[in-house]
C-alpha angles and dihedrals in degrees: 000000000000111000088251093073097040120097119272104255088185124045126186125184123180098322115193138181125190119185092185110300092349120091104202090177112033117192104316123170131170146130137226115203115200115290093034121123109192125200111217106200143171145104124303111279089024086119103270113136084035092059093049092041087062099037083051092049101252105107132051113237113219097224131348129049144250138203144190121197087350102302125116105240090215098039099036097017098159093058096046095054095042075067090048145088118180132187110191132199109273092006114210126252132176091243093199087059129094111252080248097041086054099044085039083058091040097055087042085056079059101052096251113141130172121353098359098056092056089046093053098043093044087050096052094036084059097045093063102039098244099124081108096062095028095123096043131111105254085227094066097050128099122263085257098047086043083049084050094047082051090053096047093051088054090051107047100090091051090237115197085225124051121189107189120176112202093334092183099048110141096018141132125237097254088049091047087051085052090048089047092049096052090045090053094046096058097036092106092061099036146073105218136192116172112176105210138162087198102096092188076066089062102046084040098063112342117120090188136358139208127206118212117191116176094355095299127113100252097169133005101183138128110271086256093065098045081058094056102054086076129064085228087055078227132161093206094046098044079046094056091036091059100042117029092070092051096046091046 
């Protein structure tokens, strides 16, 4: 079954955030069906990381709603993020705790005991490569290993959406490869959004991308026909193209 026919695991309508007179989300609305991996793209300050606050749960929306699996993450917000991982910007550690003492608490958080919890925790440690630093203070890891760390804690519960805002932040480019791989391997069973400046990230495991310039939808095309829009056929032109009038 294509993407196209699946259920919508995420659901966003008219979604809108006001900070005083500025709107920093302006009226989007989209939705992303199993075995989609959305690119959310724009310019720093377009609305990104707002739009995936509020889509997370942890921001208010002024106005508008969104769901995961069905359920409203304001009104039924235990159940929405049970169906979510999310990975912030500048996700939050314990830095005083071990890479495994922080992912063990997290699993607890989720209810997981026993087996099951080391299960859990062993599994996500090995899909993101961290069995190396398992036993070091988070404090004392690299931005990319403490992105990582981010990364594993999002995917411990095996949640059918994943919200990752710039998952491969920090990393080099063997370790982005690795992040872009395991994105691409759970894809069929996933909803994805990964918000990203980095345009390679689109054409490397993106099945569509939106474009969001001053916190309004702009575009909302497979990475092909975003291509398209420019003579180059490139990302970085199409991008500039998009956004740059609207900014100006």
């Amino acid at each position: 079954m294509s993407a196209a026919s699946q259920p919508a695991l995420i659901e966003i309508e008219g979604l809108t955030k006001r900070f005083g007179t500025f709107t920093a989300v302006d009226d989007v609305s989209f939705q992303v069906a199993r075995g989609e991996v959305l690119g959310f793209l724009g310019p720093n300050g377009a609305g990104k990381s707002t739009t995936m606050r509020m889509l997370a749960g942890f921001m208010i929306p002024t106005s508008g709603t969104a769901r995961i699996c069905g359920h409203d993450v304001q009104l039924n917000s235990v159940a929405a993020r049970r169906a979510l991982g999310f990975l912030p910007e500048g996700a939050p550690t314990y830095p005083e705790m071990t890479v495994t003492a922080f992912l063990r608490f997290c699993a607890k958080v989720r209810g997981f005991r026993g087996d099951a919890l080391d299960d859990r925790v062993d599994r996500a440690l090995g899909l993101t490569r961290l069995d190396s630093v398992r036993l070091q203070p988070v404090e004392t890891l690299s931005k990319g290993f403490k992105r990582r760390v981010g990364l594993a804690q999002a995917l411990l519960h095996d949640p059918p959406v994943l919200v990752l805002d710039e998952p491969t932040d920090g990393l080099d480019p063997n370790q982005k490869h690795e992040v872009r791989t395991l994105i691409q391997e759970m894809r069929a069973e996933k909803a994805i959004v990964i918000s990203t400046h980095i345009l390679e990230e689109v054409d490397a495991v993106c099945t569509r991308a939106i474009v969001i310039a001053n916190g309004r939808v702009v575009a909302d095309e497979t990475p092909a026909e975003l291509q398209a829009r420019h003579p180059s056929g490139k990302l970085d032109d199409v991008f500039r193209q998009l956004t740059l009038p609207a900014a100006a």
